[in-house]
C-alpha positions as CSV (number, residue, x, y, z in Angstrom):
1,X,-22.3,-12.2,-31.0
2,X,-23.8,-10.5,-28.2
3,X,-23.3,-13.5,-26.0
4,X,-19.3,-13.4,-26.6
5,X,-19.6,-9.7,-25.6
6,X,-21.4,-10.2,-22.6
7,X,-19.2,-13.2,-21.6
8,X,-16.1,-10.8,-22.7
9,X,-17.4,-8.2,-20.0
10,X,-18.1,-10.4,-17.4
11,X,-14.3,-11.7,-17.4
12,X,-12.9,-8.8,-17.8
13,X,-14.6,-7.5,-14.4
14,X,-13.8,-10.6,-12.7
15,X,-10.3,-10.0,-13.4
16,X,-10.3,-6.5,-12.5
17,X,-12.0,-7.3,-8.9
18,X,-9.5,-10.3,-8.5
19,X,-6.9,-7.7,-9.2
20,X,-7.8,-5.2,-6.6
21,X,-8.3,-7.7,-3.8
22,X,-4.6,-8.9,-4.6
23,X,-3.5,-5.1,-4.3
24,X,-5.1,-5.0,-1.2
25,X,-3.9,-7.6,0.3
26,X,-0.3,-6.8,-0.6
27,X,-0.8,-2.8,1.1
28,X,-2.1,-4.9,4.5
29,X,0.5,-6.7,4.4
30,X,3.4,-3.9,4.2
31,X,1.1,-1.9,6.5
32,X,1.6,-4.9,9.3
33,X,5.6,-5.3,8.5
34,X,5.7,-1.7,8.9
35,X,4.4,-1.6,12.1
36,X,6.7,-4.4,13.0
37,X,9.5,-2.8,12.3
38,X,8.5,0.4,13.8
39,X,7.8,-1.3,17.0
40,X,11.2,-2.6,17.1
41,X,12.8,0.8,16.1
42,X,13.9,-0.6,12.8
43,X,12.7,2.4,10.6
44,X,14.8,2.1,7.9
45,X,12.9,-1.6,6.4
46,X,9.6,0.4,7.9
47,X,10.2,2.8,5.4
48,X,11.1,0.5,2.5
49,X,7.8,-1.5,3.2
50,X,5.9,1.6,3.2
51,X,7.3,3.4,0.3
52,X,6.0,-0.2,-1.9
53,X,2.9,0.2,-0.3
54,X,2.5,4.3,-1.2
55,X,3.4,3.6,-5.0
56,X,0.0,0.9,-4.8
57,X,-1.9,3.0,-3.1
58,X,-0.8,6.8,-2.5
59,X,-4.2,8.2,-0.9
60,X,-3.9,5.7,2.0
61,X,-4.0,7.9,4.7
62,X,-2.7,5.1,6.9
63,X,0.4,4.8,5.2
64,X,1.3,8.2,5.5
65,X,0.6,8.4,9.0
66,X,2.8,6.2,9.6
67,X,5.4,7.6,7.1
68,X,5.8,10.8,9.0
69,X,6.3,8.9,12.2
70,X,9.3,7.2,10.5
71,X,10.7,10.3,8.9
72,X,10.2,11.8,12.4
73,X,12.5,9.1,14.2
74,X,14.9,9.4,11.1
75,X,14.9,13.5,12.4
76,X,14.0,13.8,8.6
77,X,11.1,16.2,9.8
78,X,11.1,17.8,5.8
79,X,9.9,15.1,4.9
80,X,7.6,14.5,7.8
81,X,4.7,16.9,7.0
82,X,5.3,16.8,3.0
């Protein structure tokens, strides 16, 4: 019994870190389109990339740097130092 528990345990971390790498992953990767976009002055998508990316992780203090630059080119400057 205590052998299915400890194999139960184990698994269930491994899935949980698998998880969180995946979570990652997928913030990087709307962090770098975002930038893209910004770059070419196409803040609208930036915004939609980084909007996915704040509901993953909302403490990213990347994510919202770069939000308030694209709600400052929008002149949506309300929203900008929310």
């Amino acid at each position: 019994m205590k052998n299915i528990t400890w194999l139960i345990l184990i698994l269930y971390s491994f899935l949980s870190c698998a998880g969180q790498a995946e979570k990652q992953k997928e913030i990087e990767s709307a962090k770098k389109l975002a930038e893209a976009y910004i770059a070419q002055e196409d803040y609208t998508s930036a915004l939609s990339e980084l909007l996915k990316a704040e509901q993953i992780s909302p403490d990213d203090s990347q994510i919202h740097n770069y939000l308030g630059i694209v709600y400052m080119a929008k002149e949506r400057l309300e929203l900008a130092v929310k």
